[in-house]
N, C-alpha and C positions, 0 to 999 in steps of 0.2 A: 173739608175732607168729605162728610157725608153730604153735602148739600140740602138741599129739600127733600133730601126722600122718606119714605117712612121707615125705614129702619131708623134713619138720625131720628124722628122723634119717637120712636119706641123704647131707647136711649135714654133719651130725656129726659122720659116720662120713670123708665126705671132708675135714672140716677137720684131725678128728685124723690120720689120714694124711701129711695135708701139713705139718702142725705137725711131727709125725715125720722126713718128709722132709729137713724145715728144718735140724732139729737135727742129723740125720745129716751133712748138707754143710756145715754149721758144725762140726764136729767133726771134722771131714777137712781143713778147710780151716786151721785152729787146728793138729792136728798139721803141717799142714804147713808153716806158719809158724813153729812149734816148728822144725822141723829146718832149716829157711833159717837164722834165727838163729846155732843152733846153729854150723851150717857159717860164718857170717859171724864169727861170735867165734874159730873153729877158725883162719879165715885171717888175725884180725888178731894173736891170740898168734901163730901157729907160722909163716905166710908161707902156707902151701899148705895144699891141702884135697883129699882126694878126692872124685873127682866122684859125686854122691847117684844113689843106684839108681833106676833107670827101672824098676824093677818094684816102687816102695814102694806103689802101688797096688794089687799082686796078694797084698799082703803086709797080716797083720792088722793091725788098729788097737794089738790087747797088743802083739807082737811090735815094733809101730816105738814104743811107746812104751817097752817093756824094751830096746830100741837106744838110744834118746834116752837114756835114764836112766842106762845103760853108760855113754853117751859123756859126759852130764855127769860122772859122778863121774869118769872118767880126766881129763877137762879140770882139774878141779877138784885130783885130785893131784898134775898136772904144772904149776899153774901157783897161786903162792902167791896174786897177785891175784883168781884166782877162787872162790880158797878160802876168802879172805876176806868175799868178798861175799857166798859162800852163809854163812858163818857170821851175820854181819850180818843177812841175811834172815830167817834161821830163828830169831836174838834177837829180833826186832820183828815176825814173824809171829804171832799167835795163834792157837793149838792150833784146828784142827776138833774138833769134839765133833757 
């Protein structure tokens, strides 16, 4: 349709971009439903939760995800039920390769 010309790649060049974009705020949006979770399992085992940093925005994506990951595995040795489940999951998971 556009052939060679440069409008088709100034196109391109804006679709990947936005493609980009996309992915970026899906990935933000994903960790942060991760950490709701998180906190929503935090207060039905234990009763209480503290309240999520209002700066997990200013904070990298590794960083809140090595937090998350912390926090699962503490969840996971303080409470048998949870530790079941990830065993459970990670029996019936098939390996990434």
């Amino acid at each position: 349709m556009f052939g060679n010309t440069r409008a088709h790649y100034a196109l391109r060049r804006y679709n990947h971009a936005a493609m980009d974009e996309d992915l970026d705020t899906l990935l933000l949006q994903t960790l942060q439903e991760f950490e709701w979770r998180l906190r929503r399992l935090e207060f039905v085992l234990h009763g209480d939760v503290k309240k999520a940093d209002d700066d997990s925005r200013a904070t990298s994506v590794v960083t809140r995800l090595e937090k998350l990951e912390r926090s699962l595995q503490k969840l996971s040795s303080e409470s048998q039920v949870v530790s079941e489940a990830f065993q459970l999951r990670t029996s019936t998971t098939p390996p990434l390769e």
